[in-house]
C-alpha positions in Angstrom: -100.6 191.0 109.5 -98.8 192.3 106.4 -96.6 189.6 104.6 -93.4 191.7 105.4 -93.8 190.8 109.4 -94.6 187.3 109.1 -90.8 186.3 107.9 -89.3 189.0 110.3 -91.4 187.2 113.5 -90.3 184.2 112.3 -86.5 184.3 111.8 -87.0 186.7 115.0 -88.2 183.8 116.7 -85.6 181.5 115.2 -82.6 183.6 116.5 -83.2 183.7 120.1 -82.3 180.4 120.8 -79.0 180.4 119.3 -78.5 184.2 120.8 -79.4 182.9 124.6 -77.2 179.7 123.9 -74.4 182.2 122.6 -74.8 184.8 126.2 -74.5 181.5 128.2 -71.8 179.9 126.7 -69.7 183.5 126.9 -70.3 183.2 130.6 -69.3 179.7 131.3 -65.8 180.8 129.2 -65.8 183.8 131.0 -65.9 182.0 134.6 -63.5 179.1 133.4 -60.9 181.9 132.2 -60.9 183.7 135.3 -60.6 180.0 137.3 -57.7 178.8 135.2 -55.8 182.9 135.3 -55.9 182.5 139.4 -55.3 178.8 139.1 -51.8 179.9 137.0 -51.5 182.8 139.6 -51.1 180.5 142.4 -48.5 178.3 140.7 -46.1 180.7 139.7 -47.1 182.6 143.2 -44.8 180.1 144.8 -47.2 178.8 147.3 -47.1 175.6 146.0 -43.0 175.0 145.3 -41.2 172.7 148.0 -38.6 174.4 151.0 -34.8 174.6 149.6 -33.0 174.2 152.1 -29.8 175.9 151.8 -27.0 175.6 154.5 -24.8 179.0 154.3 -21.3 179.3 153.2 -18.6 178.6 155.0 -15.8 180.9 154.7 -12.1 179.7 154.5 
């Protein structure tokens, strides 16, 4: 091996790890994002806000 390939193997091998942790992570925040938009969704849907009940006008 020439001496140029050793250091490019090695910092090669160095920056997977933190390249695989990076992919993973941008998933999980990905997944959580899209949880926490339909989560929001549903609240300001309405499906979740109490019945008025509103007794109509009476005219004079």
């Amino acid at each position: 091996m020439s001496p140029v390939q050793m250091p490019t193997r090695i910092l090669l091998s160095l920056s997977t790890a933190p390249l695989l942790l990076i992919l993973i992570s941008s998933r999980t925040i990905a997944h959580w994002l899209q949880e926490m938009g339909q989560t929001s969704e549903e609240i300001f849907r309405g499906d979740r806000l109490p019945i008025l009940k509103i007794s109509p006008r009476q005219e004079k």
